[in-house]
Every structure is written in C-alpha cells, then in structure tokens.
C-alpha positions as CSV (number, residue, x, y, z in Angstrom):
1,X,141.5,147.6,241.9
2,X,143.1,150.8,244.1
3,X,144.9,149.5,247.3
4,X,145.8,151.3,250.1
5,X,150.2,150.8,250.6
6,X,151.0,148.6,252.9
7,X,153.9,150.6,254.5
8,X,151.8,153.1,255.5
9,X,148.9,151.0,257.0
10,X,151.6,148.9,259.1
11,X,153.9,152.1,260.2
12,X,150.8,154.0,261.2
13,X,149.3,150.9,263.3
14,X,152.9,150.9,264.8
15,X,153.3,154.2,265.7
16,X,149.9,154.5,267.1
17,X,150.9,151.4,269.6
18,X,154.7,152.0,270.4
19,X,157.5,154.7,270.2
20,X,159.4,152.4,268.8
21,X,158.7,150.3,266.2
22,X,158.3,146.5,267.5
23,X,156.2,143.7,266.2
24,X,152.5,143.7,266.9
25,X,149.4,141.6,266.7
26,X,147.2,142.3,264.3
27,X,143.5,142.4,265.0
28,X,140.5,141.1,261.8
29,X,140.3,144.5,260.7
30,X,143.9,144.8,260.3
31,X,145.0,141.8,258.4
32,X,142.5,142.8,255.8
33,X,143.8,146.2,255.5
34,X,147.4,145.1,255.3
35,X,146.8,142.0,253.0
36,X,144.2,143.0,250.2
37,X,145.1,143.4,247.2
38,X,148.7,143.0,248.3
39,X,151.3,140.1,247.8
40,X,153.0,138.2,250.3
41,X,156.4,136.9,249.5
42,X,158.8,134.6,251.3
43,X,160.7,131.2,251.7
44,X,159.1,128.0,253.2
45,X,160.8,124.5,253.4
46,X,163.6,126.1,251.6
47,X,161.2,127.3,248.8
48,X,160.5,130.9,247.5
49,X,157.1,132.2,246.9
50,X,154.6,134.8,246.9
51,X,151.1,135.0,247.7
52,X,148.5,137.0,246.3
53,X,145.4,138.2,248.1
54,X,142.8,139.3,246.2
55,X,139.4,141.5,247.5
56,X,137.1,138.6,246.7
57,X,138.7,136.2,249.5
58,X,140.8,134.2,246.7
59,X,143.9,133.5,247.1
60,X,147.2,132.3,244.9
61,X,150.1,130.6,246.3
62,X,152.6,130.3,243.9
63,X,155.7,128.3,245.0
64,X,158.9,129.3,242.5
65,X,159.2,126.8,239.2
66,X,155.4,125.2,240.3
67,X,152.1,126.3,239.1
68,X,149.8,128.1,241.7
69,X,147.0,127.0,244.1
70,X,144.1,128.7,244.5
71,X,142.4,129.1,247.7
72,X,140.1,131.0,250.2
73,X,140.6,133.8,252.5
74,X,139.5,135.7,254.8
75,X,140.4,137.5,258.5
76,X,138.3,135.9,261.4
77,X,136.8,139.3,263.5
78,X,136.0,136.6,266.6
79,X,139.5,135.5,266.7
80,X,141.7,138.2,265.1
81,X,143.0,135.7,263.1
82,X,143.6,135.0,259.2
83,X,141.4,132.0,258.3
84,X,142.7,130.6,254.5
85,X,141.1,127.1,252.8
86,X,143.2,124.8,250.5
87,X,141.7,122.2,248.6
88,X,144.5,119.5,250.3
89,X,143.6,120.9,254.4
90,X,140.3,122.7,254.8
91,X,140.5,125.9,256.9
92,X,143.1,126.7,259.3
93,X,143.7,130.1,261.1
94,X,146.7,131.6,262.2
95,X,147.5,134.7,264.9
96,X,149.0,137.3,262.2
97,X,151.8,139.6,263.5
98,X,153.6,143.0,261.7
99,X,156.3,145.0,261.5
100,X,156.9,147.4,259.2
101,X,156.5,145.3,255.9
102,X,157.5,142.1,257.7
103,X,154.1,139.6,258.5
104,X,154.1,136.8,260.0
105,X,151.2,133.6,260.2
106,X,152.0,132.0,263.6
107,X,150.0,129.3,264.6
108,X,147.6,129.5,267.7
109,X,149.9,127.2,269.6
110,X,152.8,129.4,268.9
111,X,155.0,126.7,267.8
112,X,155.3,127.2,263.8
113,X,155.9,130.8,262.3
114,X,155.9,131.9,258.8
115,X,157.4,134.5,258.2
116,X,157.4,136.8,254.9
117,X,157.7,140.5,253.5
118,X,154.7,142.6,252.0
119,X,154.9,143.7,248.8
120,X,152.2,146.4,248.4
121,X,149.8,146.2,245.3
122,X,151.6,143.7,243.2
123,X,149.9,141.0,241.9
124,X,151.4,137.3,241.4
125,X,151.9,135.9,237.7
126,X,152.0,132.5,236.1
C-alpha cells in the first residue's frame, strides 16, 4: 500500500489556512488523508502506544507490553469527525485537530483531548 507523507498533507493544509503555522480542525476528507495508512503514536493514562490505520477502516491499537485491539474506522463527512468502533464501546466520534505531525481526538464536548504524533507510513507490529 503507497501513502501519501503525512508532513506534507498537514504543512500544506496549514499553510493554505494561516501564515503561521497554528492548530487547525480537520474536516472528513482530511482525517482520511492524514491518517491512512499512517500510525498514530502517543501516551494515554500514563501508557505508550501507537495506532495503526489501515485503508480498509481497521484499526490496531496497541498499548506498550499488551497485545493489540482491533477495531473500525472511519472519518464522518456529516460531522467532520473521526468515528472508530471497539468491541468494549460501540462507535464514538471525536473533532480531530492538526499541527504539523501533532493530531489530536478531542471530544465533541471539548472536555477530553488525546493527543499524539503522526508517524507517516509505518505500520504497528505485534
């Protein structure tokens, strides 16, 4: 699978919207550009991982020293929002913001951010 670098999808969306580079909303079209075929990695509860999002709408989440989860995916074009499915919650979206390889899923409330760094066209391994 080709993917298109991450750092160069993001800066170009940036510089298109700002002078200077500042953190932007992403619209349905966007979060699929910027995450396909891409992994996610970053800390939550104190925890590394990474994420892996594949073409097909599957996803891996991989927390460090535990064996991954498999999920859905996908980017919501009503909503502009990233839409994933675990096994343990169902679907929940978030509002998905960027700058330059940094991403964060914030909920729609605003009050919980995750926040994590783009790592363009490596895929996870267990």
């Amino acid at each position: 699978m080709e993917t298109k670098p991450f750092m160069i999808l993001v800066a170009g969306f940036l510089l298109a919207n700002s002078a200077f580079a500042q953190e932007q909303k992403l619209t349905a079209g966007q979060i699929t550009e910027v995450l396909t075929g891409n992994t996610a990695v970053g800390v939550i509860g104190g925890k590394p991982y990474r994420q892996f999002f594949d073409a097909d709408g599957r996803t891996w989440y991989v927390p460090d020293g535990e064996p991954a989860d498999l999920g859905k995916w996908r980017s919501d074009p009503a909503s502009n929002q990233y839409c994933s499915w675990w096994e343990r919650g169902g679907w929940s979206c978030y509002d998905v913001f960027a700058e330059g390889n940094a991403i964060a899923w914030v909920t729609p409330d605003g009050k919980t951010r995750y926040d994590a760094k783009v790592v363009s066209g490596q895929q996870v391994t267990w």
